[in-house]
DRENNUTI-257648 format. One record per residue (C-alpha): x, y, z negated. Coordinates in steps of 0.2 Angstrom, whole numbers, padded with zeros to 4 digits, always signed. Example, Ala and Ser with C-alpha at 12.3 -4.5 7.8 and 13.67 -1.06 7.14 Angstrom:
<recs>
+0062-0022-0039/+0068-0005-0036/
</recs>
This chain:
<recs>
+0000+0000+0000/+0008+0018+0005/+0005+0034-0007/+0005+0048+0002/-0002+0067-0001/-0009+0081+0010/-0007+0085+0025/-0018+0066+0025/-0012+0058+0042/+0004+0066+0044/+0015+0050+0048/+0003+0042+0057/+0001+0054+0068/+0020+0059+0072/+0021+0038+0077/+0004+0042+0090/+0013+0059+0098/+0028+0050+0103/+0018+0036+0110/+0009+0049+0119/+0021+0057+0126/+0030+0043+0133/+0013+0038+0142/+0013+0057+0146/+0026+0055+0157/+0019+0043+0169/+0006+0054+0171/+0015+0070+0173/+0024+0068+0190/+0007+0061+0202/-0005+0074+0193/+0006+0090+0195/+0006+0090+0214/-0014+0088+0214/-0013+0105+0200/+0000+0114+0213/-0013+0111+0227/-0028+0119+0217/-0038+0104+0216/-0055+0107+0205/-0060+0096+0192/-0078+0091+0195/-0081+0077+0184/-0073+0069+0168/-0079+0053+0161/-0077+0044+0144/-0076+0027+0140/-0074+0018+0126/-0079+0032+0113/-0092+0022+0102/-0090+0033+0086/-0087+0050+0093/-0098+0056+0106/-0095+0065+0123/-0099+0083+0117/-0089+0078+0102/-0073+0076+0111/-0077+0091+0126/-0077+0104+0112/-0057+0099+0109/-0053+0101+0126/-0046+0114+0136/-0053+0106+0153/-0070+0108+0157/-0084+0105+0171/-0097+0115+0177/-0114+0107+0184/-0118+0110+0203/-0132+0121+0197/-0119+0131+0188/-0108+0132+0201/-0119+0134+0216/-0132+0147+0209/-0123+0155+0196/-0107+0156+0204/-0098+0149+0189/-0079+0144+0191/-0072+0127+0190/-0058+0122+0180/-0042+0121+0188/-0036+0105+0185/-0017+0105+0176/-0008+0089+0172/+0001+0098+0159/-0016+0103+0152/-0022+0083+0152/-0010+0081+0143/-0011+0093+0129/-0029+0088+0128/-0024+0069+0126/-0014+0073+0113/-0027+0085+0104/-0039+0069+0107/-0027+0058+0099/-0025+0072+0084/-0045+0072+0083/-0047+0053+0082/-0036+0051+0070/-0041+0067+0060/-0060+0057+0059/-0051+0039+0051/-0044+0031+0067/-0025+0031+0064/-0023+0019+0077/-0032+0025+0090/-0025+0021+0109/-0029+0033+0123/-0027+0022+0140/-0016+0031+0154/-0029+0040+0160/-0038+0035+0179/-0037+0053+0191/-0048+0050+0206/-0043+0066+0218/-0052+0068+0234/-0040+0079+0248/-0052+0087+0259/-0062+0093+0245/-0048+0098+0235/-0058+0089+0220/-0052+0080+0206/-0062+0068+0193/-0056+0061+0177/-0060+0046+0169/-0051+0044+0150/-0052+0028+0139/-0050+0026+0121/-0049+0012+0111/-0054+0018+0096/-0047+0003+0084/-0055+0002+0066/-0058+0016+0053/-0049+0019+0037/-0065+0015+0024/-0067+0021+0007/-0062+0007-0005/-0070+0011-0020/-0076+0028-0031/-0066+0041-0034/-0055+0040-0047/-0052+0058-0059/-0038+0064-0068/-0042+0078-0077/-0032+0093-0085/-0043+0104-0099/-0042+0112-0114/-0046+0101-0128/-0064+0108-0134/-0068+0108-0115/-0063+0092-0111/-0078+0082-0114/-0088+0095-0101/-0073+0094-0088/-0076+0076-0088/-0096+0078-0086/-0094+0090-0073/-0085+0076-0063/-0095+0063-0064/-0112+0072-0059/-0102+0076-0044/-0097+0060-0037/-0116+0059-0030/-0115+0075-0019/-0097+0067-0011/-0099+0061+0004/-0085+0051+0007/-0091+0037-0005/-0088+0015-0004/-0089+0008+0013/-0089+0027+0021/-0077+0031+0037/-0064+0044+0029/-0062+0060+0038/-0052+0073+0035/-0066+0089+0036/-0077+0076+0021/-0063+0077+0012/-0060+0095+0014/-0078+0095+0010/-0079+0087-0004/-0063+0098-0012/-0076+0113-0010/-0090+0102-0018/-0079+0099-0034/-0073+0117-0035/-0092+0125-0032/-0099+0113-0044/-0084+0118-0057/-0088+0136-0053/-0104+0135-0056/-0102+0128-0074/-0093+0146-0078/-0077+0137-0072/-0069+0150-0060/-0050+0144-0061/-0054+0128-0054/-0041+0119-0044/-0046+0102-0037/-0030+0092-0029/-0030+0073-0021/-0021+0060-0018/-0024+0047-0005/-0018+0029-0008/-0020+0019+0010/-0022+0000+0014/-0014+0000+0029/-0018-0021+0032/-0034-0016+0027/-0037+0001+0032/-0047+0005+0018/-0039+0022+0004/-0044+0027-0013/-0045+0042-0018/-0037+0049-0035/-0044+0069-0038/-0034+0077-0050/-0045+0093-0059/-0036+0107-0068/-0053+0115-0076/-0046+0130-0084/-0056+0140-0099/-0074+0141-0097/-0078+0159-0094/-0091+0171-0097/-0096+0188-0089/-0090+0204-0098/-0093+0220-0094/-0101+0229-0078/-0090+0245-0070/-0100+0251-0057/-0091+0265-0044/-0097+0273-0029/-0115+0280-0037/-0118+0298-0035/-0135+0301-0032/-0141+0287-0039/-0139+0283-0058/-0128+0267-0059/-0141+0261-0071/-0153+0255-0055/-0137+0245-0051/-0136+0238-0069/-0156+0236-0071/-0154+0223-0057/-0143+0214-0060/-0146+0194-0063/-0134+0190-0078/-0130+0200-0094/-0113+0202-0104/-0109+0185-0112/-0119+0175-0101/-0109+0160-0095/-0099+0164-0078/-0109+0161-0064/-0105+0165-0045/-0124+0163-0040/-0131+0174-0052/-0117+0187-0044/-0125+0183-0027/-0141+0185-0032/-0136+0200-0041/-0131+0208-0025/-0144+0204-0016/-0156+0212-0027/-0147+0226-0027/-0145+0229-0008/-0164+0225-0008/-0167+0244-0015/-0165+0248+0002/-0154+0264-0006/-0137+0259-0003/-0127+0254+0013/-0115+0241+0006/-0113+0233-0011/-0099+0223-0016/-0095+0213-0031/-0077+0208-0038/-0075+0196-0052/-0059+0205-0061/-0050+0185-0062/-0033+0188-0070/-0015+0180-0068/-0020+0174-0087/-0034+0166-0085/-0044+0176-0097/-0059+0167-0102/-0072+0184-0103/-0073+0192-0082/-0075+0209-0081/-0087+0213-0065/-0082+0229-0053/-0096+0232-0042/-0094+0245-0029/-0109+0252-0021/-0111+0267-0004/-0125+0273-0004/-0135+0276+0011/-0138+0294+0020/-0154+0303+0013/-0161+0306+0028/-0163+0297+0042/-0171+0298+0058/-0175+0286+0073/-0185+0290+0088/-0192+0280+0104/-0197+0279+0122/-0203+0265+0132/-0217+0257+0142/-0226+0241+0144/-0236+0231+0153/-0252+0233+0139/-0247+0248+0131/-0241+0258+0145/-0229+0274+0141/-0226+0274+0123/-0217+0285+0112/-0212+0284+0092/-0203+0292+0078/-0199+0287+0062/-0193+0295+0047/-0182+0289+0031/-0179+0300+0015/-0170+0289+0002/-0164+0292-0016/-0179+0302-0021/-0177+0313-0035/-0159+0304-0039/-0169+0288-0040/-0171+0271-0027/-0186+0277-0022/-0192+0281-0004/-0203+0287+0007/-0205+0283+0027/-0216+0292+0039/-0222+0284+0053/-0230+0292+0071/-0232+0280+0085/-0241+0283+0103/-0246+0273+0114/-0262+0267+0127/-0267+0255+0113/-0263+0267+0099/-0267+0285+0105/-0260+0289+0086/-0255+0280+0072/-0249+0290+0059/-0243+0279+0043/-0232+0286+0025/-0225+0271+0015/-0217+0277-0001/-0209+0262-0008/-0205+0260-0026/-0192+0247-0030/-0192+0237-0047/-0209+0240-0049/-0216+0230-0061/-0201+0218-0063/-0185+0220-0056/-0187+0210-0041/-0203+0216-0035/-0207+0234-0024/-0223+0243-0027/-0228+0251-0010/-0241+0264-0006/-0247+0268+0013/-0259+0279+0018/-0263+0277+0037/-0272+0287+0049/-0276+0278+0067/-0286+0277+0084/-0284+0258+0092/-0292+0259+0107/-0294+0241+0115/-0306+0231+0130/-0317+0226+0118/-0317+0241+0106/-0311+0257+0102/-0311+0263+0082/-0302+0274+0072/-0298+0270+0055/-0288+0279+0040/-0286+0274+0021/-0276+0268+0011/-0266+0252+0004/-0257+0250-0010/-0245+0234-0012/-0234+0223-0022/-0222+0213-0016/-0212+0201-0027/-0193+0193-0022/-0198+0174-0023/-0180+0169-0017/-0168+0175-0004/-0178+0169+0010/-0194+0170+0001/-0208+0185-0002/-0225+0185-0009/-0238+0202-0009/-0252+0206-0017/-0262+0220-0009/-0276+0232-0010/-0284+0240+0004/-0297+0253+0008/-0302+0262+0025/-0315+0270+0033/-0317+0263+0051/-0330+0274+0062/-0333+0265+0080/-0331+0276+0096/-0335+0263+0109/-0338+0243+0106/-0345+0228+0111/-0358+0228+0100/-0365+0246+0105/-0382+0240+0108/-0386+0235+0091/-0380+0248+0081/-0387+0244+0067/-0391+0228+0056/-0401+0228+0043/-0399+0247+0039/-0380+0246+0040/-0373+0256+0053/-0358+0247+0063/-0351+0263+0070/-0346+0270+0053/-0343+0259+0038/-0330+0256+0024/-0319+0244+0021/-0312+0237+0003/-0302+0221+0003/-0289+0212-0007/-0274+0201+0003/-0262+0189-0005/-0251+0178+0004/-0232+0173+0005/-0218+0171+0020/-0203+0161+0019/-0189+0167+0032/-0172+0162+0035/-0171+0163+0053/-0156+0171+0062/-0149+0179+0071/-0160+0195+0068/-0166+0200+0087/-0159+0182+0095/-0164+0170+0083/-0155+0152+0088/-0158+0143+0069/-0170+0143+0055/-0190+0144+0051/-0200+0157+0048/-0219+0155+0040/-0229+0164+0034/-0248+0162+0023/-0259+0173+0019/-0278+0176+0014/-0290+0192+0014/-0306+0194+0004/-0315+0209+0011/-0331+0219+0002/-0326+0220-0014/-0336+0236-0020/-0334+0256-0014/-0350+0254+0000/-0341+0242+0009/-0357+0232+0018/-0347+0218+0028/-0342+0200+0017/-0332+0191+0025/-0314+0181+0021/-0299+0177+0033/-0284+0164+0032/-0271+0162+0045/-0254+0152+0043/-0239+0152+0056/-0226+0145+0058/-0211+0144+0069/-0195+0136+0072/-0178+0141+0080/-0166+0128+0084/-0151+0125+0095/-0152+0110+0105/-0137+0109+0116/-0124+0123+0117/-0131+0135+0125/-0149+0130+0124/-0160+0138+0110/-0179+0128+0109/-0189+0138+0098/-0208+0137+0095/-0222+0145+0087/-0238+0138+0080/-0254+0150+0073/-0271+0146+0066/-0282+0159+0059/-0302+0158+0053/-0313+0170+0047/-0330+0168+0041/-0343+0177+0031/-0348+0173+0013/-0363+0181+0007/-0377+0195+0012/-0372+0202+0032/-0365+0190+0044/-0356+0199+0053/-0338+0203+0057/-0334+0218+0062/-0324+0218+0080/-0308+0223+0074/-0307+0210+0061/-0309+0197+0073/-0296+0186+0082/-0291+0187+0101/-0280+0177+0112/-0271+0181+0127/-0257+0194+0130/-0238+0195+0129/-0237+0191+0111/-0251+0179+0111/-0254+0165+0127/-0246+0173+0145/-0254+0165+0156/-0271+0179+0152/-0269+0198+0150/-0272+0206+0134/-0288+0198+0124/-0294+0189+0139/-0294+0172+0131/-0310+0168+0123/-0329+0172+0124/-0335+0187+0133/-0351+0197+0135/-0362+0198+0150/-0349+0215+0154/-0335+0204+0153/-0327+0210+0138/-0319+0202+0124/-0331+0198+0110/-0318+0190+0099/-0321+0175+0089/-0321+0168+0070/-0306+0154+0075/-0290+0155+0084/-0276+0142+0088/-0259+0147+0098/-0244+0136+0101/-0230+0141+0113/-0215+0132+0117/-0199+0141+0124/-0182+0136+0130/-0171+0149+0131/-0153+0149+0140/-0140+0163+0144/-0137+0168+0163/-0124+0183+0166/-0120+0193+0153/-0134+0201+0142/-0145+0194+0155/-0152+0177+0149/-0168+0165+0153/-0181+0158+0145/-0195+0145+0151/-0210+0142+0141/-0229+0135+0140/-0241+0143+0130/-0258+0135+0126/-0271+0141+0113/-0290+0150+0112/-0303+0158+0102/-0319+0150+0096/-0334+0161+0090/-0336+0149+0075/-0327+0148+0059/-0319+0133+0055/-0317+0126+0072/-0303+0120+0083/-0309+0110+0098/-0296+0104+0106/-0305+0102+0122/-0307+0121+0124/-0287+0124+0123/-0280+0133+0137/-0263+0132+0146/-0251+0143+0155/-0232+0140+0160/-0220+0153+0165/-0203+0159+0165/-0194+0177+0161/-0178+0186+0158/-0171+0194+0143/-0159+0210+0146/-0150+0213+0128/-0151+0232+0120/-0148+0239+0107/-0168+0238+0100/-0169+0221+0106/-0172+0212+0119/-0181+0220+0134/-0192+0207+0141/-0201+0202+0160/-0212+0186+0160/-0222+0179+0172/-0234+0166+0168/-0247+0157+0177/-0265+0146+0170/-0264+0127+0173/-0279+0116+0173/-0291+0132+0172/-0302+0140+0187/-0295+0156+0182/-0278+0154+0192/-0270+0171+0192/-0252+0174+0189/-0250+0186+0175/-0236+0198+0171/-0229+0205+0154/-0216+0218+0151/-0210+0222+0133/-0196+0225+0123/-0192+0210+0109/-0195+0191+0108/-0211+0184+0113/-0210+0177+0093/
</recs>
């Protein structure tokens, strides 16, 4: 049995460069006239790779191919093939292989198929892959403590054996181990443990090709937090830093609580960056002073906007910040937006942070707005007052309370103005809304990873002459994910219902849900999914369902592509989803990238419907 220490497959691997260098050489003199005569490389083959898979090996290569649809219609280059590159991608193969367990992997003299008049080039590599080095048996821990901190050390350690992942009978890699280093040290941390240092020792079975694993653990004092300096604070009193932060003077040590800490803290919205340093010393001081350094953001800010659509024609915004009001993390925004949809929409959020607990913002927006739409044309001003409460990092909750009056210029109810004595072109509005969203998709205007979803519930007629009962729910949900380098699949699905409870059953229009628009199902214009009246227009429904699919994929530059379906429609009942009634459309679109998103073209087409117009969408951002 040979003991050896990092780097883990050193002498195996100086034995397989010289035997790779030797077979080099047999390669070297054939394959450089091909790479003087600029021959392409236009296919390269694996065999033999069982464990490790094509892509696997592709991404520690230099040489590459390009699929004829690449080449042909986006004029991609080929790779120009270089024996002297083969063979430095050989070797970094070999290097790979032996890096994931296989110290005595073999890479064959590789087969190079060149065809003259085409000046092409394919390459076909095999591996013999030979057995993995296993794990023999558990770790085994050496542990260096102070006395009173012994027993904890040892503790610590043996949790930690079951979030390893190299255990008995598992393949040894190199990045597991590197891995399960960080493991051992975050759990260390974590336990207010912040001088950690995890070494190993690997003992191989070369007959057997199995290695143990001894981990030796200097722990170090178990720390706890001191006190908080906190620089960088002008305006703002560094006691709004302090108030949130998520561990006190004493606490044990704790890098999550500094990370939550800091994100709280850049969740006031009042500072540009916040940064934490734990004051560790060449000592090893068991108490850790916290520095936290803190820029706050400008005072005033100011953002304004042109642009144009396809359903909201020219439109025009400005939006206005003033932050650190009176010295303090509060805030207050003003909105004004125009549009064909929205002649005006005029909106003031002031936003109150730590307000009732720490992690929650008490928000308060008064609105004034005309929405002027196919089937309706309203304006509406009020009021809303909102809590929202910091559930985790990627999770939020609100509580809110609504009030508006809403007076009706033009809709598709017209001709029975009133019911039962209640006018429907003027009426109040009073409602409560609760729900939750849980986000961690990313990146923000290009998301490739992650879910977003989001619940939530409103309960309108509560009081203040407000005639209409009637509840909503909608959930959605959608999902980011890469596929293959480059492809992104992302998908979006929405339900919503709406219903009335008690006294009037009625809705009122612009409560009610509509399908069919840029946002919504391309293959119909803007609220042309779903029931209409004897003029054609949109009536809206009590039920909706929407599901689109999209595969998007860069082309040149900023410039990238996306094909998608879309299916979904509205029912005029609550509480149904027949899926018989679901429409479909597929298109496809391009994405230009700037600096407010995404600006983006779509052209989508109804399948299976008598309806068969194409339809076209321009806007700015992602479809979801």
């Amino acid at each position: 049995m040979l003991r050896f220490k990092r780097p883990t497959t050193n002498d195996y691997r100086r034995r397989m460069k010289k035997r790779s260098s030797l077979m080099l050489l047999f390669l070297l003199f054939p394959a450089a006239l091909l790479a003087q005569d600029g021959y392409e490389l236009t296919d390269l083959t694996f065999r033999g790779n069982e464990t490790l898979s094509d892509g696997d090996l592709l991404d520690r290569m230099q040489m590459f191919t390009v699929s004829w649809f690449s080449h042909t219609f986006l004029f991609k280059d080929r790779f120009e093939f270089s024996a002297e590159i083969l063979a430095s991608d050989l070797e970094e193969l070999t290097r790979f292989y032996q890096s994931q367990g296989f110290l005595s992997v073999k890479l064959l003299r590789p087969e190079v198929k060149s065809f003259r008049e085409e000046k092409e080039v394919e390459v076909t590599i095999t591996i013999e892959e030979g057995p993995p080095v296993t794990i023999a048996e558990k770790p085994r821990f050496r542990f260096i403590a102070a006395s009173h901190d012994s027993a904890r050390v040892e503790e610590i350690a043996l949790d930690s054996t079951s979030v390893l992942q190299l255990r008995p009978g598992e393949r040894f890699h190199d990045a597991a181990l590197v891995a399960d280093q960080s493991r051992l040290i975050t759990r260390y941390t974590e336990q207010g443990f912040p001088y950690v240092k995890a070494d190993y020792t690997l003992n191989v079975d070369t007959v057997q090709n199995t290695v143990i694993i001894d981990w030796s653990i200097d722990a170090g004092p178990q720390c706890s937090f001191g006190d908080v300096n906190v620089t960088g604070a002008e305006k703002i009193p560094p006691d709004a830093v302090i108030n949130n932060l998520q561990f006190y003077k004493g606490q044990v040590f704790s890098p999550r609580a500094i990370d939550e800490s800091q994100q709280e803290v850049f969740a006031l919205g009042a500072f540009r960056s916040v940064s934490f340093q734990a004051a560790l010393s060449d000592r090893r001081s068991s108490v850790i002073p916290i520095n936290i350094d803190v820029r706050e953001a400008p005072g005033f800010k100011s953002k304004f906007g042109l642009g144009i659509g396809t359903e909201t024609g020219f439109r025009a915004s400005a939006n206005v910040d003033f932050l650190a009001l009176f010295g303090t993390t509060r805030s207050l925004n003003v909105k004004a937006k125009h549009s064909k949809l929205e002649p005006y929409n005029f909106t003031l959020t002031y936003t109150n942070p730590d307000f009732p607990t720490t992690r929650s913002n008490f928000i308060l927006s008064p609105f004034f707005r005309r929405e002027k739409e196919k089937s309706f044309d309203v304006r509406r001003f009020g009021s809303s007052a909102s809590v929202q409460h910091r559930l985790s990092p990627f999770t939020n909750g609100f509580v809110t309370y609504a009030f508006e009056r809403v007076d009706v210029y033009e809709s598709v109810f017209d001709s029975a103005q009133f019911i039962a004595g209640i006018n429907l072109m003027a009426y109040n509005k009073s409602s409560i809304s609760t729900g939750a969203t849980y986000d961690d998709s990313a990146p923000l205007f290009k998301p490739n990873s992650g879910v977003y979803i989001a619940l939530a519930f409103q309960l309108s007629g509560l009081g203040l002459n407000s005639p209409f009962h009637f509840m909503k729910s909608s959930f959605e949900v959608r999902r980011y994910q890469r596929v293959s380098e480059p492809l992104v699949f992302a998908t979006r699905w929405k339900i919503g219902f709406a219903n009335t409870y008690t006294g009037i059953r009625f809705i009122p229009v612009e409560e009610r849900y509509f399908s069919g628009g840029s946002n919504s199902v391309r293959g119909w214009s803007r609220q042309r999914l779903g029931p209409v009246d004897e003029s054609d227009k949109p009536l809206g429904g009590r039920s909706l369902m929407e599901l689109n699919n999209e595969l998007r994929f860069p082309l040149i530059g900023v410039v990238s592509g996306v094909v998608f379906s879309d299916i979904g429609n509205v029912w005029t009942s609550a509480y149904t989803l027949r899926w018989g009634d679901l429409r479909t459309s597929f298109g496809a679109g391009i994405r230009i990238d700037s600096p407010v998103g995404p600006i983006r073209f779509d052209v989508a087409r109804p399948f299976f419907d008598p309806e068969k117009r194409v339809q076209f969408h321009l806007d700015v951002g992602q479809a979801f």
